[in-house]
N, C-alpha and C positions, 0 to 999 in steps of 0.2 A: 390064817391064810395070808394077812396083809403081811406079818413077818418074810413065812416060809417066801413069797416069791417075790423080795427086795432083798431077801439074803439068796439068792438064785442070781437075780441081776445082776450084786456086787461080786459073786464068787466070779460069773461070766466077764462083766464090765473090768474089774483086777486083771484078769489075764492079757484082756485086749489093750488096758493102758498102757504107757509107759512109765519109768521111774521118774519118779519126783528128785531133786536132786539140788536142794540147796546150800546147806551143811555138808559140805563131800557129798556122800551116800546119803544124807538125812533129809528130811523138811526141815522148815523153820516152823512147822506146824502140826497137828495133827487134830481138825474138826474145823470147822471156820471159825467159831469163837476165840478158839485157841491159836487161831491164824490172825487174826485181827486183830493180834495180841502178840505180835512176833513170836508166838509161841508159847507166853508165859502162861504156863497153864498145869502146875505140877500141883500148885496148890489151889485149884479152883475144882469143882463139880458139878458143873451146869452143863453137862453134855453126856454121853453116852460113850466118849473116847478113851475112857482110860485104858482099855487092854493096849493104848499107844504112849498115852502121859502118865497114867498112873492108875493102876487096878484098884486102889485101895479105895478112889476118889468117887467108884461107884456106891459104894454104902450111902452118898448123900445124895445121888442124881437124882432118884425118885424113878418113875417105868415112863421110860419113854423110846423114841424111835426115833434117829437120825441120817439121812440122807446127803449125801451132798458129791458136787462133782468140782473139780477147778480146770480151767484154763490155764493150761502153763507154759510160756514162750521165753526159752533159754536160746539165747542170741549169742553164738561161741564163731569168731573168726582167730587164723592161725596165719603169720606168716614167716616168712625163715629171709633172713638179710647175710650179703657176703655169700660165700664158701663155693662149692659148686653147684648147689641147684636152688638159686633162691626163687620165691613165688608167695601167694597169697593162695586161701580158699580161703569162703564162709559154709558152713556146713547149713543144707536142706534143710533138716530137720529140724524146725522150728514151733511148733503147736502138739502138743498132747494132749488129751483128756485123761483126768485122775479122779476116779471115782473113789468114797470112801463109806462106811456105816459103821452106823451103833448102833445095837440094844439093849437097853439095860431092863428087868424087872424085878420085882423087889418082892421076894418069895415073902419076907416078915419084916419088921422094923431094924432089924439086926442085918439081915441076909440080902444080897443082891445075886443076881446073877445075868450076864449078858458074854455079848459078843461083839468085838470092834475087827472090821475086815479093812486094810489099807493099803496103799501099794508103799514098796521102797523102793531106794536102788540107785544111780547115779553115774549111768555108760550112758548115752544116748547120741550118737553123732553120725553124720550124712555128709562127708566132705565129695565135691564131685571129682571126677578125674581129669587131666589135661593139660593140669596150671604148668604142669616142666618137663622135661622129657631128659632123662636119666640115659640117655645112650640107644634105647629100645621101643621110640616112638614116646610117645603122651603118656604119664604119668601123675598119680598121687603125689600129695605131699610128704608121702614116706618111700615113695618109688617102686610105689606097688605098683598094681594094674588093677583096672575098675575103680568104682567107687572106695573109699576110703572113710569106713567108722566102726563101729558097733554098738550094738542095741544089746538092752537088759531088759526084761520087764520081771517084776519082783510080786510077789501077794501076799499079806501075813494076814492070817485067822489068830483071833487071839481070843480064846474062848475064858470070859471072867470072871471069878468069885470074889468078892467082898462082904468080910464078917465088920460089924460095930464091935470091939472089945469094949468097948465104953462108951455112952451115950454121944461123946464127940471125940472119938478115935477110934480109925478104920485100920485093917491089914485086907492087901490083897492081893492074887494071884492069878498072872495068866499066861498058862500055855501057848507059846509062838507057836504058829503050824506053817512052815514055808513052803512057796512053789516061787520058783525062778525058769525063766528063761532066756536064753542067750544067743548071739549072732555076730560072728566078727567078718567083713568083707576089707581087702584090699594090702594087706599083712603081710605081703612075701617076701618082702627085704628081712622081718623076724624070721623068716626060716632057716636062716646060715645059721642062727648062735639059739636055737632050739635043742633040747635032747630030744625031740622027736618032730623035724618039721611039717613031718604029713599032716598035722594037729594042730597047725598054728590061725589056717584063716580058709575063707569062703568054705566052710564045709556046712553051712545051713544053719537050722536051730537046732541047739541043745537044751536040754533041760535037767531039773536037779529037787528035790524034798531034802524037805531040812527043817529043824526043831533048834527048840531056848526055852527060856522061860524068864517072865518080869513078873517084877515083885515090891508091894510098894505099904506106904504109911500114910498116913494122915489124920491128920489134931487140928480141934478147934480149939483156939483161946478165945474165948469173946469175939475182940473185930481181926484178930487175925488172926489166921490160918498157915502153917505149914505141910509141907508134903515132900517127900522122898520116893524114888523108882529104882530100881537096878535091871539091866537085860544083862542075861547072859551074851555069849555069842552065838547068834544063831550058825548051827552047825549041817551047810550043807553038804547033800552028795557030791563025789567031781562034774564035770562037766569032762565027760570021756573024749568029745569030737576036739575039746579044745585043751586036755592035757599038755601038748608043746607051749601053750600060750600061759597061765594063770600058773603061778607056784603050788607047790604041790599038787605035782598032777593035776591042772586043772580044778583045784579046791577054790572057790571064790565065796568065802562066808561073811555077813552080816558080822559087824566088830561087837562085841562087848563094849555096854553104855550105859551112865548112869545121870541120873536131875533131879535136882535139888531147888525148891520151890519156896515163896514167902507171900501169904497175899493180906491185904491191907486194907479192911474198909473201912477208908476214913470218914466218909459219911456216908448217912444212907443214898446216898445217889452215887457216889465216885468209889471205885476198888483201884486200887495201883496193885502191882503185882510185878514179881523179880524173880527169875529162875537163871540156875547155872547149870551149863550141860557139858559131860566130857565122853569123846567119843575115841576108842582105843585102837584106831586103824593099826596101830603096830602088831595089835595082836591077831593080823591076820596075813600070811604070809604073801598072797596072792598082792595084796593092795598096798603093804608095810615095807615088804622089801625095797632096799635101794636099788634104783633103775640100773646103775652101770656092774649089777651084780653079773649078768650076763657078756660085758665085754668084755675085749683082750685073754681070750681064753679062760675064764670065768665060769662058774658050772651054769649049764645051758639050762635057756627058761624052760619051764616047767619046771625041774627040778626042785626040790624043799627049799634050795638056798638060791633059787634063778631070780630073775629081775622081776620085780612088782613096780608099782606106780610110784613108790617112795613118799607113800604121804604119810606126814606127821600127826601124831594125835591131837585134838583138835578140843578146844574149849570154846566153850559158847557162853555167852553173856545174854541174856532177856530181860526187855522193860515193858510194860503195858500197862494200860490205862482204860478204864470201862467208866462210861457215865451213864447214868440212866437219865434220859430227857425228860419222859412222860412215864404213865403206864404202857405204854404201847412203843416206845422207840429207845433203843439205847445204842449209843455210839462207842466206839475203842480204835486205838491208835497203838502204837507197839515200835522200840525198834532192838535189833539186835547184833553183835560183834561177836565175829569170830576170827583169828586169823587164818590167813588160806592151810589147808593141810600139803597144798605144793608151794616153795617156792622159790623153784628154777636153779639151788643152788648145788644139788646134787647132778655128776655129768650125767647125760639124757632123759633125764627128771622133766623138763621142759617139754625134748620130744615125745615122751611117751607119752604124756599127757597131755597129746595132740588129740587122742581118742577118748578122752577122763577129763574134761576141764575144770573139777572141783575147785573154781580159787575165787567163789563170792564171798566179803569176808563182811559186806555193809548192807542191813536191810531195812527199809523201814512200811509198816503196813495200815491199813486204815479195815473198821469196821464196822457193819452195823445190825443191829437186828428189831426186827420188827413183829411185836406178839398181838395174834388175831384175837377178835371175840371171840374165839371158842378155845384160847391158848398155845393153838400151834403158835411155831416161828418161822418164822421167812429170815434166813442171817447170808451174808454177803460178806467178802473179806478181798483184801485187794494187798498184792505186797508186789514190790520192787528190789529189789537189787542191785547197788551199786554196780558201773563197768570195774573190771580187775582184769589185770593182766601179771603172768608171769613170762620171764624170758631165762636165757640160757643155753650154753654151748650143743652142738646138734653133734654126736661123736662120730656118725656116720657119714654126712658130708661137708660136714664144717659149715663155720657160720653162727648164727642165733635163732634160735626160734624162739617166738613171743606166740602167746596164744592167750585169747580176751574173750571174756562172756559178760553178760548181763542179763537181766532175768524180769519178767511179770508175769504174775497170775491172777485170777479173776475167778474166785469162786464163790459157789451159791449152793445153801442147803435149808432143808425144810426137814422141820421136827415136828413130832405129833408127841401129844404128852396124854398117856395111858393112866 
């Protein structure tokens, strides 16, 4: 019963989040542990998360139950210098909650079986209206009318199996199960160079299901541990209200990703731990395509070949560090590098990613946890984000546009061990 209605919560609580959105589309994290750790957590199995880091990692978790929620305050202002309509916003939307779970239990010594629920995703923006006026009164920074952004919220079920092929080597598997949904307001300057602009903006929420699948390894040697994961790309339905906007018809799918993990217990008290992460944005046309694919008579967005966000595939670097203080308190620190997947050098690359500001490329986090008489955890995870800014030519009214964000979250989760 205590399962079924925390897995209820997190199905509800997923939908009403927003996307997390550190890495492009990605976290720097997935469980607070593994947040508290910039992430490094391919090769560890002290949580209930792998259908996010690594399926395979459940074979050593043991049965337990994982909770947690974060605080996430992505700080994203934009402004355009020169040309004809320069101006500044900061975008509203400032605070989300992002709930996430695990389950793991452990059917035999060999067999696990669980479930990790998490949000993704990485659109989130609220720019207000008024800052310039295009000719036809008060306008956006894109010289729309109204408000100016779009919202994603994303859910992945990832329901887990992990066999032990060997007393200390795991294989594991789990089925993505997706739900997205989606909202673009303020878009009507996109609707000249659309093959369809009834479909480009303020038409509400759209929605969309979509599947993948991750698949992963894990070996013990003594004090160290490696681990490997693969994700497909998760492959959504279109988003039919917003066909003119997203390449391919409206197709906006989760990229193809893969991490690579080493962890290191050099004494009984300290773990270091080192994960590499590559994320394949190119392989999706929606987010991969170069932005100025749609100008100068160019096939119009939506189209298979229209303009996407033009972001590059992205490598990620992870460090982290775990000490154990006591029996009852262990501290972790974490930081991580990526370069941004925008950067402003493609023409309107900058602009479009007035609405997408994926360009944090520096994080560093702290973490801690604290285990009760009776074994639960009480864990906490804190990360930051370097300020980043990209700039670059605005093709539609001349000029530069620069657009900057910064990032903290604050989350907190509670484990019970079965």
């Amino acid at each position: 019963m205590k399962f079924t209605r925390v897995f209820a919560f997190m199905a509800l609580a997923g939908l009403a989040g927003s996307a997390f959105a550190t890495n492009g589309m990605f976290s720097h994290g997935y469980g607070m542990k593994s947040k508290g750790m910039a992430g490094a957590s391919t090769a560890s199995s002290d949580d209930a998360f792998g259908g996010a880091n690594n399926p395979a990692a459940m074979a050593f978790a043991g049965n337990r139950l994982d909770l947690g929620v974060d605080l996430f305050s992505p700080i994203r202002e934009t402004a355009r210098e020169g040309g004809n309509f320069p101006g500044s916003a900061e975008s509203d939307a400032n605070y989300f909650l992002i709930p996430e779970f695990g389950y793991n239990h452990m059917v035999s010594d060999s067999l696990a079986l669980g479930v990790t629920v998490y949000g993704q995703g990485g659109m989130n923006t609220d720019y207000p209206s008024g800052q310039i006026n295009c000719g036809a009164g008060p306008a956006n920074m894109l010289c729309g009318s109204g408000a100016l952004g779009v919202d994603l919220m994303q859910l992945i079920i990832a329901p887990t199996a992990a066999f032990k092929v060997a007393p200390n080597h795991s294989i594991g598997i789990s089925p993505l199960l997706g739900y997205q949904k989606f909202a673009a307001t303020g878009l009507q300057s996109f609707q000249g160079i659309s093959s369809d602009g009834t479909a480009v903006t303020n038409k509400g929420n759209d929605d969309a299901f979509g599947y993948g699948l991750r698949i992963g390894y894990m070996g013990k040697f003594g004090a160290v541990s490696i681990g490997a994961a693969y994700s497909t790309k998760v492959d959504f339905d279109e988003f039919s209200k917003y066909k003119g906007l997203f390449a391919e018809q409206g197709d906006l799918d989760l990229p193809e990703n893969y991490n690579l993990g080493i962890a290191w217990q050099a004494t009984p008290e300290l773990k270091l731990a080192a994960d590499y992460q590559r994320i394949n944005y190119s392989g999706v046309n929606a987010i991969g395509n170069p932005s100025a694919n749609s100008l100068a008579g160019n096939p119009g967005m939506g189209m298979d070949n229209g303009s996407g966000f033009g972001w590059a595939d992205m490598d990620v670097w992870k460090l982290g560090a775990e000490y154990k203080l006591n029996q009852q308190m262990t501290l972790r620190a974490g930081y991580s590098y990526a370069d941004s997947p925008i950067d402003g050098s493609e023409v309107g690359e900058a602009t479009f990613n007035i609405i997408a500001p994926g360009v944090i490329e520096h994080h560093i986090t702290l973490g801690m946890t604290y285990t009760t008489a009776t074994g639960d955890e009480m864990t906490v995870a804190y990360m930051h984000g370097f300020e980043n800014e990209v700039s670059g030519t605005n093709p539609f009214f001349g000029g530069t546009d620069t657009t900057k964000m910064y990032q903290n979250s604050l989350g907190f989760q509670y484990s019970w061990k079965m």
